[in-house]
C-alpha positions in Angstrom: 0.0 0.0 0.0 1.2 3.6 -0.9 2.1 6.1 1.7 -0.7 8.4 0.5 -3.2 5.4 1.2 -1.8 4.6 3.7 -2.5 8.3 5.7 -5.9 8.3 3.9 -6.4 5.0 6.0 -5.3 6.4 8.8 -7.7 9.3 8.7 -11.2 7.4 8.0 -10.3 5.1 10.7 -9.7 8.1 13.8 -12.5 9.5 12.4 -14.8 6.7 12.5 -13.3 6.0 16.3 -14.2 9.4 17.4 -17.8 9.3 16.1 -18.3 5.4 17.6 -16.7 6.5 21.1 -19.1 9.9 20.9 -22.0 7.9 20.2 -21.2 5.0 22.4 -19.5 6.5 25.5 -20.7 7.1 29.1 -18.9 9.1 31.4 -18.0 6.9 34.3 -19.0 8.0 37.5 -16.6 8.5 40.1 -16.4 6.9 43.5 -17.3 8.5 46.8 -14.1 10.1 48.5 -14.2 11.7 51.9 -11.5 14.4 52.2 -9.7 13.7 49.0 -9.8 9.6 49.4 -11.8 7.1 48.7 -14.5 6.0 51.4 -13.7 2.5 53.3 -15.8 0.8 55.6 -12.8 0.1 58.4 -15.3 -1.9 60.6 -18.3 -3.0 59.4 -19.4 -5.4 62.2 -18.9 -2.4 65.2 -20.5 0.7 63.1 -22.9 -0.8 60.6 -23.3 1.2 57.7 -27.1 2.1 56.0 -27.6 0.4 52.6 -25.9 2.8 50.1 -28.0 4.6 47.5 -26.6 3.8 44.0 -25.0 6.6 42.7 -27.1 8.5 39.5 -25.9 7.2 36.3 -24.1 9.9 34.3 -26.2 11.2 31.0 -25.1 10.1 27.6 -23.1 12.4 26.2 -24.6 14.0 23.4 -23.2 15.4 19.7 -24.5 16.5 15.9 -22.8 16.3 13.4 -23.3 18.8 10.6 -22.0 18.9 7.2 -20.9 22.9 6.4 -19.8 24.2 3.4 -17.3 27.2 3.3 -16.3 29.1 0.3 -14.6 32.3 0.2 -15.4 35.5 -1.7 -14.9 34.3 -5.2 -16.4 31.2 -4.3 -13.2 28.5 -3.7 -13.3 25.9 -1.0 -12.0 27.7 2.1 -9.0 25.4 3.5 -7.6 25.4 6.8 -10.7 26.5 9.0 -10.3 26.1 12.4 -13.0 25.1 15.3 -12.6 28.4 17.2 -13.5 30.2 13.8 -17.0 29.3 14.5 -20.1 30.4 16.3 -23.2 28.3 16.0 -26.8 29.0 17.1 -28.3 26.1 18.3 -32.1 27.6 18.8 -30.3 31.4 19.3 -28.0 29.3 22.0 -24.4 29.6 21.5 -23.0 25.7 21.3 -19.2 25.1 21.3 -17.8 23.0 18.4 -16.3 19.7 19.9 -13.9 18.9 16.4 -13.7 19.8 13.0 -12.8 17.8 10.5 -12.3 18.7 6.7 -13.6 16.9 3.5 -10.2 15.2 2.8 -10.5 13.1 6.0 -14.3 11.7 5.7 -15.6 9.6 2.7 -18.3 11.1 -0.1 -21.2 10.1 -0.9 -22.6 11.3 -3.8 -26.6 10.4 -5.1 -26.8 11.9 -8.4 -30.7 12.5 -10.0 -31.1 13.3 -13.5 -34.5 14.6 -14.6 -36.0 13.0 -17.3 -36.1 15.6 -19.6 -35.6 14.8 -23.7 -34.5 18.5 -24.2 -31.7 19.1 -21.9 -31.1 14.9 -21.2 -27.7 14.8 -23.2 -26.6 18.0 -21.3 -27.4 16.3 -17.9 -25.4 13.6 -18.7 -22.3 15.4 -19.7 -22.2 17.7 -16.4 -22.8 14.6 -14.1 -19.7 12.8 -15.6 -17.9 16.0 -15.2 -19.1 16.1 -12.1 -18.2 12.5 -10.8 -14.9 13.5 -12.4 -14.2 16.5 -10.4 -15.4 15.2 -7.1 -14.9 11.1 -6.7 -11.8 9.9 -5.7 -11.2 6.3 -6.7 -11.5 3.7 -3.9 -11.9 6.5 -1.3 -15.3 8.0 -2.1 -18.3 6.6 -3.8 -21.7 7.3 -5.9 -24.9 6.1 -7.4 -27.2 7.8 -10.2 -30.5 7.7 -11.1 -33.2 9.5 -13.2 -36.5 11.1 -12.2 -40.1 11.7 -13.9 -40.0 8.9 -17.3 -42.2 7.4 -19.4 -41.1 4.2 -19.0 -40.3 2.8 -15.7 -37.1 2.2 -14.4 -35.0 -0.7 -15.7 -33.8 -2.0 -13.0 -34.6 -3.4 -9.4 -31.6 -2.0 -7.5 -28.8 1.0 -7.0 -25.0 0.3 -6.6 -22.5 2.5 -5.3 -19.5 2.9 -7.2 -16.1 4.4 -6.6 -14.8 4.4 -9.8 -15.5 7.5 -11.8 -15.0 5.5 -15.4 -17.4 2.8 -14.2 -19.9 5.8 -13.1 -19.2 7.1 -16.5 -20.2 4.6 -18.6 -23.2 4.1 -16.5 -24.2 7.7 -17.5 -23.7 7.8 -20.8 -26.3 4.3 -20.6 -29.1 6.1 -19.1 -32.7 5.9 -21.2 -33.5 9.9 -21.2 -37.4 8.2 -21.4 -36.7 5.7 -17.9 -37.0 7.1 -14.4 -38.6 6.5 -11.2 -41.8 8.2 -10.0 -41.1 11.8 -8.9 -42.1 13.5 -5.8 -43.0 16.6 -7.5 -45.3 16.8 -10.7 -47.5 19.6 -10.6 -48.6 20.4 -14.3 -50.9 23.2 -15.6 -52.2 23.0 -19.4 -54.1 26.7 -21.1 -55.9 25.1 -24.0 -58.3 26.6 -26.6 -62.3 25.4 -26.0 -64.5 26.5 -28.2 -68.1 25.4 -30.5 -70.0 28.7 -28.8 -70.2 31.8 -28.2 -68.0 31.4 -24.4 -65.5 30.4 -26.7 -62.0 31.2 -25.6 -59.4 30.0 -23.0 -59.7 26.0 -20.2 -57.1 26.0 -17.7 -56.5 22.7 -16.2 -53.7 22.4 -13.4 -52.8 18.9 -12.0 -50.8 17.3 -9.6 -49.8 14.2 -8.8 -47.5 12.9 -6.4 -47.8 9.8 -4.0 -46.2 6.0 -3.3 -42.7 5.6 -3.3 -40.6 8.3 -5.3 -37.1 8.5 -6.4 -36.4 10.2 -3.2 -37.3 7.6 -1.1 -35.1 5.3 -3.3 -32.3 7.7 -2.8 -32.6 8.3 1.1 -32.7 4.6 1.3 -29.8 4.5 -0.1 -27.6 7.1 1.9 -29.0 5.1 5.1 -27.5 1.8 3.4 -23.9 2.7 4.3 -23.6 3.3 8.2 -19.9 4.4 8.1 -19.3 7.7 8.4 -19.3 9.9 5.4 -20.2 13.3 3.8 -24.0 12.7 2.5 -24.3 14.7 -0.7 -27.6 15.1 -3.3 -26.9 16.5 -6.4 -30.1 16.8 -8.6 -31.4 18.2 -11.7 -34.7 20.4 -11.6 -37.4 22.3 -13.4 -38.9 24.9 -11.5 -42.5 24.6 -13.1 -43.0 20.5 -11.5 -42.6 22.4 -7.7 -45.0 24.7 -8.5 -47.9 25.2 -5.9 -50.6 26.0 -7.9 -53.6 27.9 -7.3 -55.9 26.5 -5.3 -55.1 24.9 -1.4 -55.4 21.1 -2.8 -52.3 21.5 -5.0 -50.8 24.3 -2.6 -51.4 21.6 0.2 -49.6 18.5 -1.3 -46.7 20.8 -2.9 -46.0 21.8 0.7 -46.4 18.6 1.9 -44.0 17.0 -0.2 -41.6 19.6 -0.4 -41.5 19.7 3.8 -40.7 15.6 4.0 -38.1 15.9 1.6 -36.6 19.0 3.4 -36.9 17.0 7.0 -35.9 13.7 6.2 -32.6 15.2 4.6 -31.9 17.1 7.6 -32.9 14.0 9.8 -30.3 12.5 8.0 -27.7 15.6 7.4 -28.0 14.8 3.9 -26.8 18.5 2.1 -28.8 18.9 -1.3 -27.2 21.4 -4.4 -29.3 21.6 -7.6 -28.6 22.5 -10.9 -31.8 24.5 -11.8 -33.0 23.8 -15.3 -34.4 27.4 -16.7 -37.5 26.9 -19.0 -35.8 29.5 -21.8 -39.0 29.6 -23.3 -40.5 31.0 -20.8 -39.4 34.6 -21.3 -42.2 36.7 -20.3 -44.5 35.8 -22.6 -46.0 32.5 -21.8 -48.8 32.3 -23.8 -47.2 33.1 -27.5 -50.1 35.6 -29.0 -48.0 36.4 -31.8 -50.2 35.8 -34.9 -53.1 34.5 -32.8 -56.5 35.8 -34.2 -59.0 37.3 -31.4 -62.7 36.6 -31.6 -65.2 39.0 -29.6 -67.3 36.8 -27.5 -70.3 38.7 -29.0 -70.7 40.2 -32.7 -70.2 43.2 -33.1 -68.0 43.7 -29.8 -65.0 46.1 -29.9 -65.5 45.9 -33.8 -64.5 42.1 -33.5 -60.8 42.9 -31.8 -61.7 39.8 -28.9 -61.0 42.2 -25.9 -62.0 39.6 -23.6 -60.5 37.2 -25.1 -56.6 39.1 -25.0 -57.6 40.0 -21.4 -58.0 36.5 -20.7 -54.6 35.8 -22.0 -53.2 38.7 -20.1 -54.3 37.5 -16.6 -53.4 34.0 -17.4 -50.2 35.3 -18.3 -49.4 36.9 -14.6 -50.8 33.5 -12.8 -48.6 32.0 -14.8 -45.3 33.9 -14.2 -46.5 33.8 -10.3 -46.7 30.0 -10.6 -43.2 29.8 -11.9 -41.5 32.0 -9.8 -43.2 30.1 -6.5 -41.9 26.7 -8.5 -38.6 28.2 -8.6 -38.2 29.7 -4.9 -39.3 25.7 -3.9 -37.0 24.7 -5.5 -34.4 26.8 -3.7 -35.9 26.3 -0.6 -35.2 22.1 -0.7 -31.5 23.0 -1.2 -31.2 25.9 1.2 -32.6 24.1 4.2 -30.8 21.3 3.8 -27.2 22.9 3.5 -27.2 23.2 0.1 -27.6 25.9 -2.8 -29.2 26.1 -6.3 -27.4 27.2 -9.6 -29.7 28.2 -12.3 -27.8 28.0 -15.5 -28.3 28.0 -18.9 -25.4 27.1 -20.3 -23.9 24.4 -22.5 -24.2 21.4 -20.2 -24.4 23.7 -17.2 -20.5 24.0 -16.8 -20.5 26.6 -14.1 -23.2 24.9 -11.9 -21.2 22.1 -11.9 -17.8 23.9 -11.1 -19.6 25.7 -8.9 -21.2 22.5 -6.8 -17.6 20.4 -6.9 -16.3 24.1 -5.2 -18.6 23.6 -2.4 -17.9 20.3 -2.2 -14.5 20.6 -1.8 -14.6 23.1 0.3 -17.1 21.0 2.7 -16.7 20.6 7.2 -17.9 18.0 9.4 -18.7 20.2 12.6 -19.8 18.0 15.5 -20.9 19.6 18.4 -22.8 19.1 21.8 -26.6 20.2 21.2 -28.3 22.5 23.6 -30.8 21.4 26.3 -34.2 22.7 23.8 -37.9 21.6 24.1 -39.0 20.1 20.9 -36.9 17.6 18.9 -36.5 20.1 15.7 -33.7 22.6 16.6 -32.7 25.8 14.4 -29.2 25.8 13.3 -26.8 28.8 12.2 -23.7 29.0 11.9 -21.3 31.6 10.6 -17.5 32.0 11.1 -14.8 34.6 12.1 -13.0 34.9 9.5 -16.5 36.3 6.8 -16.3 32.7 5.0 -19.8 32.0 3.3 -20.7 29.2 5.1 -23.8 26.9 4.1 -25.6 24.3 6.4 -28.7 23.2 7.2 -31.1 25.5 9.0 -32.5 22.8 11.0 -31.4 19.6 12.7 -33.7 16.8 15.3 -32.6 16.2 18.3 -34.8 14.5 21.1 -34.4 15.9 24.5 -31.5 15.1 27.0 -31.7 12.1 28.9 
């Protein structure tokens, strides 16, 4: 074995010793001492002693880990961050930092989602190998991928890890663009013409459908498949229209829903989400395209036939519309941000500087594990910032049950 694998060894294994003894260890209580010594019964038969009340057994010692990442100004991973650089907010409660340990010492894993999208599929593909190429180390760290949202269902009735970033490739390059598993997310909403009458003019359906298992449940399984230590990492591919809420409170209601179990389970599990954002670039505005579109009054004669009420109609369709996206796309932001994560909206040829900009953070990633403060509740906000005016990203949330 090299020298180099050797010290890589070296690291997982303190690492995964710390964590076990954390997790595992009691503090031992002390015996009684009278004046400095330990307590002896010199003569038990002339000065019986009462039965002795067990001492209280000491609490478990308690720790979180978080995953942080911290970048500098020009958005580079920030090496060399130390503990005492930190100030973290557990529920407005300053915590202390027990260790820090950087990226280089702990494992990755990596769950990569494609979106099943025929458009912008080939472009997917290219940034996740650049990505597993920029961020997997060979026999150190490890990842699986998957696609969202198809036509057909997925082929296959399992995920492997992988630690090779060729083997990961040529997977990729293998997906079926029209193959996924079911997504969490799939609000849709459809402006067609209607017509045979005068009320001819404008039908707005919206839809959404989202329930049974989903490729998120698929991929939490998986990051809870591997105990051992590691950084938990999400990278996925998403359109903001599919995390829409919708008009009315049944859509609103199961867009929340959704979005709220994915966001908790991830913390539950300190699982950190990034997404590259997936810009609809024909959505410029001008939704509803009324460029050579012929108007027809809902009643002869009306506005010398110019369809008023039908343009109108178009016109307020058009602001729901842009409302509905925008809400899709701060939804989409909001999974990432609350799980210690960030979203890059790009537009570019297979979304180069998302993907620079996501191995960045990754590279630039903390394990911070600290002792949790004594809060009612078992969900306990979570801020931390650091000396030095590093931009650091974590999870606004983590559970914790109450001290025992």
């Amino acid at each position: 074995m090299k020298a180099t694998s050797i010290i890589t060894a070296a690291r997982l294994l303190s690492v995964f010793c710390f964590l076990t003894g954390v997790l595992f260890g009691q503090t031992a209580a002390p015996p009684e001492t009278v004046n400095g010594a330990t307590a002896v019964q010199t003569d038990a038969s002339a000065h019986p002693a009462p039965a002795a009340k067990a001492p209280p057994s000491a609490p478990r010692r308690r720790f979180v880990p978080v995953l942080i990442s911290v970048t500098d100004g020009s958005g580079n991973p920030m090496m060399g961050l130390a503990k005492e650089q930190l100030t973290i907010l557990d529920t407005n409660q300053a915590v202390q930092p027990l260790q820090l340990l950087k990226a280089s010492d702990i494992p990755l894993h990596l769950g990569i989602v494609l979106l099943s999208s025929p458009a912008s599929f080939s472009q997917q593909q290219a940034a996740t190998i650049d990505l597993v190429q920029k961020a997997i180390r060979p026999n150190v760290d490890e990842a699986f991928v998957v696609t969202a949202r198809g036509k057909k269902p997925w082929p296959s009735d399992r995920l492997d890890w992988k630690q090779d970033p060729a083997e990961l490739a040529k997977i990729i390059r293998g997906l079926d663009r029209d193959a996924g598993l079911p997504d969490a997310f799939n609000f849709e909403m459809k402006t067609d013409e209607t017509g045979g009458d005068e009320n001819r003019g404008r039908s707005t359906l919206q839809t959404y459908a989202g329930s049974g298992v989903t490729v998120f449940d698929a991929v939490y399984s998986m990051m809870n498949s591997d105990p051992r230590p590691s950084r938990r990492v999400l990278v996925i591919f998403r359109e903001p229209w599919s995390h829409s809420p919708g008009f009315g409170i049944r859509a609103n209601t199961a867009v929340e829903g959704q979005l709220m179990r994915v966001i908790g389970v991830a913390q539950e599990m300190h699982t950190t989400i990034f997404v590259v954002g997936l810009e609809d670039t024909r959505f410029n505005g001008i939704t509803d395209n009324t460029i050579g579109k012929t108007y027809i009054s809902l009643h002869a004669g009306e506005d010398g036939g110019a369809g008023t009420a039908s343009r109108q109609y178009d016109r307020d369709m058009e602001r729901e519309r842009m409302h509905a996206y925008d809400n899709g796309k701060s939804n989409v932001q909001r999974m990432a941000a609350e799980t210690g994560g960030a979203t890059f909206w790009s537009t570019k040829k297979n979304y180069s500087d998302a993907v620079s900009a996501i191995a960045n953070q990754i590279g630039g990633q903390y394990l911070v594990i600290f002792s949790p403060g004594d809060v009612p509740g078992p969900v306990h906000p979570l801020k931390i910032t650091t000396s030095n005016g590093a931009h650091v990203l974590a999870q606004t949330a983590f559970f914790y049950g109450p001290a025992k």
